[in-house]
VOPAGU-2260 file (C-alpha; in pm, 1 decimal, decimal comma):
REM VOPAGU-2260
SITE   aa  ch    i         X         Y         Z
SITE  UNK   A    0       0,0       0,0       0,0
SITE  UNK   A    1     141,7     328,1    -125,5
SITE  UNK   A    2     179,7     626,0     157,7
SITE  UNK   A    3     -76,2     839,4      27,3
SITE  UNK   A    4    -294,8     521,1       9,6
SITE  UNK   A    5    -254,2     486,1     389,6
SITE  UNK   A    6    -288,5     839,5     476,1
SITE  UNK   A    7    -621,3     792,5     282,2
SITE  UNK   A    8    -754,1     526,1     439,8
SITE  UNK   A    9    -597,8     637,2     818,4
SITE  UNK   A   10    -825,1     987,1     717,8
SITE  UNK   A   11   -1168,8     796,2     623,0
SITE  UNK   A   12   -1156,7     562,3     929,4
SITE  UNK   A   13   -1080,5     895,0    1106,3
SITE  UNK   A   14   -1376,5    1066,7     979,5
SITE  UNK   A   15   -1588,5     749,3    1049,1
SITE  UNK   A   16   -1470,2     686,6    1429,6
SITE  UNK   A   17   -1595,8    1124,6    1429,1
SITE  UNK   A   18   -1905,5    1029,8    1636,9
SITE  UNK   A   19   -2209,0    1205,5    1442,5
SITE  UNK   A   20   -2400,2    1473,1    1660,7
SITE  UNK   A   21   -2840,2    1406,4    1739,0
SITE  UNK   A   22   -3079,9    1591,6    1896,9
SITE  UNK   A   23   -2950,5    1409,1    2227,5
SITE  UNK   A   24   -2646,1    1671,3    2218,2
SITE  UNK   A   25   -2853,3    1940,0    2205,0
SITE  UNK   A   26   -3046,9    1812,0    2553,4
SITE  UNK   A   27   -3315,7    1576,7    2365,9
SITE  UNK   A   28   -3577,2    1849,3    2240,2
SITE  UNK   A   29   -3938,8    1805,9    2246,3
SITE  UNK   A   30   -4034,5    2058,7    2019,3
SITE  UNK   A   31   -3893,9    2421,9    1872,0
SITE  UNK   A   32   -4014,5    2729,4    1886,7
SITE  UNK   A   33   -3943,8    3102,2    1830,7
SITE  UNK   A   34   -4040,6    3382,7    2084,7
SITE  UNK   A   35   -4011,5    3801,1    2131,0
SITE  UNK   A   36   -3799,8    3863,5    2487,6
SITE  UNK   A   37   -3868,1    4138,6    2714,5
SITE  UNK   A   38   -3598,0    4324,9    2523,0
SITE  UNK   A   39   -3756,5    4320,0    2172,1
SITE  UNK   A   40   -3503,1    4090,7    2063,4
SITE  UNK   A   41   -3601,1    3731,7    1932,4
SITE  UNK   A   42   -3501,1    3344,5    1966,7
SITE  UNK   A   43   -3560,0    3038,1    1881,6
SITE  UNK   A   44   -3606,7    2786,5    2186,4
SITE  UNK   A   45   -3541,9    2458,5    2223,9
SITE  UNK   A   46   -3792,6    2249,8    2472,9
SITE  UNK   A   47   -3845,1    1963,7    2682,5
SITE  UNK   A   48   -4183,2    1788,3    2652,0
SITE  UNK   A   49   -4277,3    1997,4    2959,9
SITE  UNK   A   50   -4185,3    2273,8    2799,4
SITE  UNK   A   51   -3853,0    2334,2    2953,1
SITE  UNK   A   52   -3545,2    2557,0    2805,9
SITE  UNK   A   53   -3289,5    2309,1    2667,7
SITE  UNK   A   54   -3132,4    2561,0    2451,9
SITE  UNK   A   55   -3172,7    2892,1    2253,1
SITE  UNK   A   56   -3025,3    3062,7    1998,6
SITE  UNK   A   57   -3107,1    3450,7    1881,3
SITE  UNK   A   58   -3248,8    3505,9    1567,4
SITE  UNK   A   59   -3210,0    3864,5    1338,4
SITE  UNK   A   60   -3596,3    3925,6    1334,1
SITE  UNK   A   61   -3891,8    3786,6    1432,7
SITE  UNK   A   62   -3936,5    3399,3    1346,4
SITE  UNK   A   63   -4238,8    3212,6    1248,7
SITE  UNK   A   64   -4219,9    2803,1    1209,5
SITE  UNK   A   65   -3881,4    2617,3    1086,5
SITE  UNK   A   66   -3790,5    2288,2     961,2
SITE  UNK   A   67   -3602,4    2066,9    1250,6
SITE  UNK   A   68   -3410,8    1784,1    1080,8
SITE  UNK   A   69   -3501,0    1389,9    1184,0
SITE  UNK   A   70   -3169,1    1326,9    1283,8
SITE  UNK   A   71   -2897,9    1574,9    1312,3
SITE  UNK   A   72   -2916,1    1887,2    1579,2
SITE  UNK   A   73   -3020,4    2158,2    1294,2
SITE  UNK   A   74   -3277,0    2355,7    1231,9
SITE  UNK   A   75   -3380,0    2581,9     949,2
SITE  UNK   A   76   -3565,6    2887,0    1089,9
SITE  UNK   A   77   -3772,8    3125,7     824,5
SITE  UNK   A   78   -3812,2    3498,5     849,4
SITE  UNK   A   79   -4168,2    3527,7     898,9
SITE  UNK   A   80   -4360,3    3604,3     560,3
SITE  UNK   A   81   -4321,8    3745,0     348,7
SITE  UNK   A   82   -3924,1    3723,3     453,3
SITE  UNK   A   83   -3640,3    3628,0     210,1
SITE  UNK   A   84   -3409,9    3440,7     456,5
SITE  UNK   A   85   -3366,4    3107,7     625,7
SITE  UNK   A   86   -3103,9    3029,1     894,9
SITE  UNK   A   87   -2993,8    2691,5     878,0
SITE  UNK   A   88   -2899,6    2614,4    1323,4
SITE  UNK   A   89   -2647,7    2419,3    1448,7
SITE  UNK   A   90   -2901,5    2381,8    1771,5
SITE  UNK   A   91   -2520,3    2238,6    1975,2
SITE  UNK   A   92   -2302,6    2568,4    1892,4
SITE  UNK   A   93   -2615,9    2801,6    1809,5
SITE  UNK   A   94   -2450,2    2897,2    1508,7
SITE  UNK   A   95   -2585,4    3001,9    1226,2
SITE  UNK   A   96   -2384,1    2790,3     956,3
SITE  UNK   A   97   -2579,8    2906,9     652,5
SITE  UNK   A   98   -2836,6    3203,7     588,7
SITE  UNK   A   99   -3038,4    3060,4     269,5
SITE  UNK   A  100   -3162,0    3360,2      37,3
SITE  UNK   A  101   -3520,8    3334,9    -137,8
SITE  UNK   A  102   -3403,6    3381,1    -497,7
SITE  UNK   A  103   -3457,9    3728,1    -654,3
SITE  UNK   A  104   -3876,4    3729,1    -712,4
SITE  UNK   A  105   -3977,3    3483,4    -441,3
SITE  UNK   A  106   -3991,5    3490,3     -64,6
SITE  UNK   A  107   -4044,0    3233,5     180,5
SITE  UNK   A  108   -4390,7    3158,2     308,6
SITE  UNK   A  109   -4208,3    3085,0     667,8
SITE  UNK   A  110   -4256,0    2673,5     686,1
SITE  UNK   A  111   -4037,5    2435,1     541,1
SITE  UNK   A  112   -3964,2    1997,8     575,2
SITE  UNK   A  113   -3688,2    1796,8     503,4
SITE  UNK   A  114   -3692,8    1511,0     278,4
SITE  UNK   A  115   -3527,4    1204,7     202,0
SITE  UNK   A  116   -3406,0    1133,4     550,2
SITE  UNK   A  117   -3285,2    1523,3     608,9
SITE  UNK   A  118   -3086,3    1549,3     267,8
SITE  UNK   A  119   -3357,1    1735,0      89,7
SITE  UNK   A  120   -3496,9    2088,2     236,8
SITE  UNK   A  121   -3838,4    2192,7      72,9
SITE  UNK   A  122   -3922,0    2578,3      91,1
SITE  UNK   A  123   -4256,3    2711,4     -20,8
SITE  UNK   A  124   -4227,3    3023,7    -152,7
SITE  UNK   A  125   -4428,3    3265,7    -338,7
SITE  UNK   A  126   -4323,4    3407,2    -657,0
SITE  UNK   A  127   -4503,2    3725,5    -622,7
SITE  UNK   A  128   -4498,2    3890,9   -1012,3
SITE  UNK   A  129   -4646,0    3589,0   -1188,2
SITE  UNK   A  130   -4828,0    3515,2    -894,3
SITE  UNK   A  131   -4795,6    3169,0    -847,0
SITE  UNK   A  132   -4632,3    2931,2    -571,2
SITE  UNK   A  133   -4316,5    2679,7    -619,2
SITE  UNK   A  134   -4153,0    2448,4    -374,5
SITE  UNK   A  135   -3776,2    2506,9    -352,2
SITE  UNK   A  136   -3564,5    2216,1    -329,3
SITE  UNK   A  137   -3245,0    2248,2    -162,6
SITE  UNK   A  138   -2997,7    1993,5    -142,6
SITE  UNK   A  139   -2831,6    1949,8     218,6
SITE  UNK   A  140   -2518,5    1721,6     151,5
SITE  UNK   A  141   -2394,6    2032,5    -111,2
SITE  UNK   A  142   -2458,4    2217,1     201,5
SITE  UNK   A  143   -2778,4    2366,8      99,1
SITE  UNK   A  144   -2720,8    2442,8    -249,2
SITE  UNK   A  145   -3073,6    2487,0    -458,9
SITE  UNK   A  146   -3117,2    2222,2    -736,1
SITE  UNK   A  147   -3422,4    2309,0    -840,1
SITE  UNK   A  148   -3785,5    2385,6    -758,6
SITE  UNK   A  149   -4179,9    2251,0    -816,7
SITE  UNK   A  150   -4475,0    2427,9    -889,1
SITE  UNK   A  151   -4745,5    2405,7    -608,4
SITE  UNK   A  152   -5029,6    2461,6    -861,0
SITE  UNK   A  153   -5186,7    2751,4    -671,5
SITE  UNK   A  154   -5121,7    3078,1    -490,2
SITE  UNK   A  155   -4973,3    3139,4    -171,6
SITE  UNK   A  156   -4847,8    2803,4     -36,0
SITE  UNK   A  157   -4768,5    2858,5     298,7
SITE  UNK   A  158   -4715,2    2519,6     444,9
SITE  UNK   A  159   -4594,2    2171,6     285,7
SITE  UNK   A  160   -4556,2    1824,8     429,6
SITE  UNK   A  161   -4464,0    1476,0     320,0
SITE  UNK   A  162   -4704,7    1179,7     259,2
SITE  UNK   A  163   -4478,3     966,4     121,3
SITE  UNK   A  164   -4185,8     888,8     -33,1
SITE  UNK   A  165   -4258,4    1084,8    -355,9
SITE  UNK   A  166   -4596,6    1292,2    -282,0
SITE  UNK   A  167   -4618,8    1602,5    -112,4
SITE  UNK   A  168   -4940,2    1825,2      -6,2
SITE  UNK   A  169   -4911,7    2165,0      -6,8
SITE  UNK   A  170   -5126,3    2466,0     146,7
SITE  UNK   A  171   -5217,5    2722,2    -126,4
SITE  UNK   A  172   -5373,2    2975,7      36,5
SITE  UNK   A  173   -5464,7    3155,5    -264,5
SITE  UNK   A  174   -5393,9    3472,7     -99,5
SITE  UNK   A  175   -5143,4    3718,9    -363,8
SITE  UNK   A  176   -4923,5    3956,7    -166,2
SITE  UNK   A  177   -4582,8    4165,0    -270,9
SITE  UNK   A  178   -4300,1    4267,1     -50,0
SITE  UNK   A  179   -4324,2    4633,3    -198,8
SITE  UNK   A  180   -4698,3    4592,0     -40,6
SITE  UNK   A  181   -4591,3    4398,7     289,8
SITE  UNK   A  182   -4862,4    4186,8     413,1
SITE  UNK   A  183   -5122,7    4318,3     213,1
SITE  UNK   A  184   -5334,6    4107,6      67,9
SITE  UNK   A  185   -5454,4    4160,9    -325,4
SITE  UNK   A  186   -5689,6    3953,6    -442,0
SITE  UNK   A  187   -5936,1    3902,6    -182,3
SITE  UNK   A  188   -6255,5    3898,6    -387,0
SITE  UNK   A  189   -6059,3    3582,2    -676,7
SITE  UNK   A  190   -5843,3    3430,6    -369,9
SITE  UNK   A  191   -5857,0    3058,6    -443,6
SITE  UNK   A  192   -5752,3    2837,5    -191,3
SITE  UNK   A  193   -5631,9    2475,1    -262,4
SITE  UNK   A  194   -5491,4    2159,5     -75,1
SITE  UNK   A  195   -5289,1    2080,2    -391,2
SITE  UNK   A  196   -5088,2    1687,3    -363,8
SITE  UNK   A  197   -4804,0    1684,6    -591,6
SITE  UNK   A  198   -4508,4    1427,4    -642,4
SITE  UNK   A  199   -4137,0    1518,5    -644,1
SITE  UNK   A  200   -4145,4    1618,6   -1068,3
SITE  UNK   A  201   -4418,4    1866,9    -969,5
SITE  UNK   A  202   -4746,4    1678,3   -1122,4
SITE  UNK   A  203   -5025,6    1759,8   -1017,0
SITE  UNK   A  204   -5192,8    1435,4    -848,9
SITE  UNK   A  205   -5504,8    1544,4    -691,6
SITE  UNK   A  206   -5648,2    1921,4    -583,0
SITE  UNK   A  207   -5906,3    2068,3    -306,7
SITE  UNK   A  208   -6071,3    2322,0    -389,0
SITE  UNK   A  209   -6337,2    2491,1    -201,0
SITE  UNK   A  210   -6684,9    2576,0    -283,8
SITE  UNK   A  211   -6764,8    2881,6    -386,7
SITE  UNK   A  212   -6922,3    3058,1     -97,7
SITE  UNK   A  213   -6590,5    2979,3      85,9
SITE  UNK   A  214   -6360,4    3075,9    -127,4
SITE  UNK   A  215   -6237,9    3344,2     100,0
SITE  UNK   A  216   -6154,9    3077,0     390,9
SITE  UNK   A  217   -5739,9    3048,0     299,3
SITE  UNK   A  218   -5630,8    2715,8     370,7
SITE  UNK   A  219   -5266,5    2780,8     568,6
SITE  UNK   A  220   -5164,0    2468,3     792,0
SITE  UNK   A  221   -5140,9    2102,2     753,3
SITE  UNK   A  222   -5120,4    1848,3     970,9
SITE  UNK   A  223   -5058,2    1442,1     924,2
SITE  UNK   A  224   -5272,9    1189,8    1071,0
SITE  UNK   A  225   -5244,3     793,6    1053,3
SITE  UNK   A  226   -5349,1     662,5     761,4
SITE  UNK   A  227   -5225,9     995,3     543,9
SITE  UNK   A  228   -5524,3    1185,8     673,6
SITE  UNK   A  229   -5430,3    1600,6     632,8
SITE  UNK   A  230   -5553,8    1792,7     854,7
SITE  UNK   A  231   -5584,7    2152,7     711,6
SITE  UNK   A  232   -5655,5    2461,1     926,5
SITE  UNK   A  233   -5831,9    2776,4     718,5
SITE  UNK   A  234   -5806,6    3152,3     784,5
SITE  UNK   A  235   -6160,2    3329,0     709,0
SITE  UNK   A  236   -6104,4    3649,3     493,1
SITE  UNK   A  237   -6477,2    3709,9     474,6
SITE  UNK   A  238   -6712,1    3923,4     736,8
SITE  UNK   A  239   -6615,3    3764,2    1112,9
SITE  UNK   A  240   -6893,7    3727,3    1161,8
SITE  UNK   A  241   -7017,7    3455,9     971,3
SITE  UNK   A  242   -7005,7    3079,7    1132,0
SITE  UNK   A  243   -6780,4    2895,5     842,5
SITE  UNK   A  244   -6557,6    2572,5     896,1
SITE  UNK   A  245   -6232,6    2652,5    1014,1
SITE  UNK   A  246   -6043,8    2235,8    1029,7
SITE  UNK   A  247   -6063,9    2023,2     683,6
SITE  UNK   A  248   -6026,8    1658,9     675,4
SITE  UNK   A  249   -5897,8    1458,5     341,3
SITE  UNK   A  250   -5694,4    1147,8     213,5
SITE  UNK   A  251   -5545,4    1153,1    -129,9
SITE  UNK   A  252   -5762,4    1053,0    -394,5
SITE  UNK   A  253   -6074,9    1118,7    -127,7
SITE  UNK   A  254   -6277,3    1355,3    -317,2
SITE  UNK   A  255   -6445,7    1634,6    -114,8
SITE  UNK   A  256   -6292,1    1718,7     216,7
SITE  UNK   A  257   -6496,4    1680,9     552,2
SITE  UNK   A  258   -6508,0    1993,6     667,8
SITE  UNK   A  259   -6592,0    2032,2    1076,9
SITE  UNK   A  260   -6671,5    2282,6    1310,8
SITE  UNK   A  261   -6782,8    2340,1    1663,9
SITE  UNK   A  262   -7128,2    2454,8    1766,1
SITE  UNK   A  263   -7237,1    2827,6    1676,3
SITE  UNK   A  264   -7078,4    3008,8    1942,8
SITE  UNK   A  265   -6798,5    2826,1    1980,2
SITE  UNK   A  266   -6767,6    2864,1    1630,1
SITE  UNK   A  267   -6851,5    3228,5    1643,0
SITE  UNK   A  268   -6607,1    3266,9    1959,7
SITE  UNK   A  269   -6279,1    3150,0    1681,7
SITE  UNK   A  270   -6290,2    3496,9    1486,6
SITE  UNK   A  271   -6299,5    3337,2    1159,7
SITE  UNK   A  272   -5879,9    3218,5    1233,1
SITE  UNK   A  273   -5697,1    2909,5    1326,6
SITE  UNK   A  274   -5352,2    2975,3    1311,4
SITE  UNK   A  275   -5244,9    2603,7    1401,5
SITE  UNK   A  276   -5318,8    2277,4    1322,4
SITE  UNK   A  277   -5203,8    1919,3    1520,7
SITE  UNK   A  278   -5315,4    1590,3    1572,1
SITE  UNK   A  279   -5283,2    1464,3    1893,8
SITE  UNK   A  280   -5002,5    1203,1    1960,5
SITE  UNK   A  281   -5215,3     889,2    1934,5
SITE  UNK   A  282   -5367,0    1027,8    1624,8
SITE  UNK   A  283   -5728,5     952,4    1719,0
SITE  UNK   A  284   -5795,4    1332,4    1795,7
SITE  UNK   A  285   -5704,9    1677,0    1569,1
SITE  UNK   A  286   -5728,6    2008,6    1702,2
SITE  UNK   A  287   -5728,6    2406,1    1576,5
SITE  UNK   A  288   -5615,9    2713,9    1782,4
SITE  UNK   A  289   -5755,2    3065,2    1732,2
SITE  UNK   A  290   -5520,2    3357,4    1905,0
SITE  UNK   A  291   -5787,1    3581,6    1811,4
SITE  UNK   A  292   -6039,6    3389,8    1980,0
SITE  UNK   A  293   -5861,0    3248,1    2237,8
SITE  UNK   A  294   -5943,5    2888,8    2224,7
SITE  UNK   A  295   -5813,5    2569,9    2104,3
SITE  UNK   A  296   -6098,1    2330,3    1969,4
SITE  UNK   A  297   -6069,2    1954,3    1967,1
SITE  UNK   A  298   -6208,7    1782,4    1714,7
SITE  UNK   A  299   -6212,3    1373,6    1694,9
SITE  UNK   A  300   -6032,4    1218,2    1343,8
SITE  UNK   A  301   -6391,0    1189,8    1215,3
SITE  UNK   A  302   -6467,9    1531,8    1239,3
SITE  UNK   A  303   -6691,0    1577,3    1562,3
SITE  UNK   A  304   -6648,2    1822,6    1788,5
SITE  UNK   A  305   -6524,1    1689,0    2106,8
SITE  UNK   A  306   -6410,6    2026,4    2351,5
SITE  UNK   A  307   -6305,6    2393,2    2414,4
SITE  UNK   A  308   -6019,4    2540,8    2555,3
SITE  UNK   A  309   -5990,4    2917,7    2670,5
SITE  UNK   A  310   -5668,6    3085,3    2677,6
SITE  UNK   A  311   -5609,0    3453,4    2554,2
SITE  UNK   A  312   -5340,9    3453,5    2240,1
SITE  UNK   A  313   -5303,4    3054,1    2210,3
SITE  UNK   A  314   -5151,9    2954,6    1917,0
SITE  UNK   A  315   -4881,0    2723,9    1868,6
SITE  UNK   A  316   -4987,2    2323,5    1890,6
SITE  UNK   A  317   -4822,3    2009,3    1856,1
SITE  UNK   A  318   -4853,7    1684,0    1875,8
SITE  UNK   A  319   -4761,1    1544,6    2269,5
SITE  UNK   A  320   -4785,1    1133,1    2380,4
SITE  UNK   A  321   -5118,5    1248,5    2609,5
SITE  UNK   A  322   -5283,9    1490,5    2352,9
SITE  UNK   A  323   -5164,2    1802,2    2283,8
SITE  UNK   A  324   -4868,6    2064,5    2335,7
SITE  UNK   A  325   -4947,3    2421,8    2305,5
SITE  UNK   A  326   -4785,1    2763,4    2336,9
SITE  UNK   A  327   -4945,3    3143,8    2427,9
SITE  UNK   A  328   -4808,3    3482,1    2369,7
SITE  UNK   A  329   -4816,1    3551,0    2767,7
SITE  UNK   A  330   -4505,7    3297,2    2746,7
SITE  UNK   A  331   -4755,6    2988,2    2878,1
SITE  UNK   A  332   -4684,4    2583,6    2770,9
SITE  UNK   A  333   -4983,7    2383,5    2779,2
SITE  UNK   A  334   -5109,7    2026,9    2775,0
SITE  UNK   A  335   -5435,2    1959,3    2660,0
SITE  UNK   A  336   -5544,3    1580,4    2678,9
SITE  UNK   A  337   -5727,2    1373,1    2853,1
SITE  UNK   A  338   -5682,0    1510,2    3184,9
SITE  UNK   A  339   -5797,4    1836,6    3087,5
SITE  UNK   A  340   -5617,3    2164,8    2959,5
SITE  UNK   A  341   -5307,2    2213,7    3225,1
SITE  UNK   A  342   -5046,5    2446,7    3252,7
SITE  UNK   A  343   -4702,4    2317,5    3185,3
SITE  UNK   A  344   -4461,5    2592,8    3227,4
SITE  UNK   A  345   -4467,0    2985,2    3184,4
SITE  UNK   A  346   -4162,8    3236,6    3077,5
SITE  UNK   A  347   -4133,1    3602,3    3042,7
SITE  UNK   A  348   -4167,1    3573,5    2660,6
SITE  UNK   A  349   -4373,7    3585,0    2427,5
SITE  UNK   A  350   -4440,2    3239,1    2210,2
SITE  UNK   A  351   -4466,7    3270,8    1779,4
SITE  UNK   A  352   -4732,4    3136,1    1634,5
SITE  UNK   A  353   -4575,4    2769,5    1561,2
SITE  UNK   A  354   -4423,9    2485,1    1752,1
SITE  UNK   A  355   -4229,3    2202,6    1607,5
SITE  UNK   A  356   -4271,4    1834,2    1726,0
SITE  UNK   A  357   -3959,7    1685,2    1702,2
């Protein structure tokens, strides 16, 4: 064996005895999430499934949701939208080891999901002078290089998730905004929303869209059930005051989605907004949260309405093994399962709209 030979092999079993990092060396996370501190400045929190600090590392602006990798201790944390960067977290250091860019004409849509076992990172973003929507592929391993994008087959996706191995569903909200225009929104009276499934060449497999007299209620977050049941939670853009559906149920291929809601006050009581969408760790329950309205509705996987839970500014939800894990903006962690709706811990903080299960 030639020297160079052996200093290549002595190298590789070098790099291979390197023990790789997990989520166990950043203190076994629960769940992400990004918060405003007392200063005005913001971070992104790591926590325990009580709801614990394990770790946090400041962010440049206000956050929104991110993409946690299965494996690895990194996290990709968006600008919320319509923002044009992504900080890819090494959640041991808290360095930021790569600020992604939105390419000139799109921003993100602040959501994201690996693929492939954490090589591929999927971005939807909105490319606001057509309009339409694309999914941005970004290739880890080249350490996040883009090679290439999909078309979402709608208008402001804001969330996508995984299936399968090759089908995606996205959240079109069919909302068109402009980052000369901020967060205005510009075609509220043709807005049409769409769950849209679509495999990894960017066909179009199967589409939801609403009926016509909902057409203003924006379909933004998705959750996965058992079974590849989506969950999707709607924002109303119509007058508040009118009692519409705020949680869809579908499976690929389904046809028309079921489409549930709580009694008329209850109903009423949401303010035409759920900003988050989980179901519950057993997967027998789903469940919606309305900051505006200050509850978080449970829901069984069937559709029927099953409780209410007050809290002023709830938001965030996840998944947890009893039910469900949920943040405030009063800096409260919640569980809500079957032993009720019970404080978990509280910090001087206040929680983003998102938390990621891990």
């Amino acid at each position: 064996m030639t020297t160079s030979r052996r200093a290549f092999m002595a190298s590789l079993a070098a790099s291979l005895a390197v023990p790789r990092l997990s989520w166990a060396d950043a203190g076994s996370p629960a769940y992400l999430a990004a918060a405003r501190e007392p200063d005005g400045g913001y971070a992104l929190f790591g926590l325990s499934a009580t709801g614990q600090d394990l770790f946090r590392v400041p962010l440049p602006g206000r956050g929104h949701a991110g993409a946690a990798h299965p494996d690895r201790p990194e996290a990709v944390a968006f600008a919320r939208r319509p923002g044009t960067f992504g900080l890819v977290i090494d959640c041991v250091s808290g360095q930021v080891d790569k600020v992604l860019q939105s390419p000139p004409g799109r921003h993100f849509m602040g959501h994201g999901t690996f693929l492939a076992g954490g090589d591929i990172l999927v971005t939807p973003e909105n490319e606001y002078e057509t309009p339409s929507g694309v999914l941005g592929l970004w290739s880890r391993r080249q350490g996040y290089r883009r090679i290439g994008e999909i078309p979402t087959h709608g208008i402001g996706p804001h969330e996508v998730l995984q299936i399968s191995e090759n089908v995606l569903v996205v959240a079109n909200g069919g909302i068109r905004t402009h980052p000369a225009q901020g967060r205005d929104k510009l075609n509220l009276p043709t807005m049409r929303p769409s769950l849209a499934y679509v495999d990894l060449d960017g066909r179009l497999l199967d589409q939801v869209v609403l009926a016509p007299e909902l057409h203003h209620n924006s379909i933004r977050h998705l959750s996965l059930g058992q079974g590849g049941q989506v969950a999707f939670a709607m924002q109303w853009e119509g007058d508040v005051m009118e009692s519409v559906p705020l949680l869809g149920l579908h499976r690929l291929g389904q046809g028309a989605p079921l489409l549930a809601q709580a009694d008329l006050a209850e109903q009423l009581a949401m303010k035409g907004y759920a900003g988050s969408v989980a179901f519950s760790g057993d997967g027998r329950r789903v469940a919606i949260t309305s900051p505006r309205g200050g509850r978080l509705h449970v829901f069984d996987a069937a559709g029927g309405f099953l409780e209410s839970h007050r809290r002023g500014d709830i938001c965030g939800l996840a998944r947890a093994p009893g039910g469900f894990f949920a943040t405030d903006g009063q800096g409260g962690v919640w569980q809500a399962g079957r032993g009720g709706f019970v404080p978990q811990a509280g910090a001087d903080r206040n929680w983003d709209n998102h938390v990621v299960a891990l």
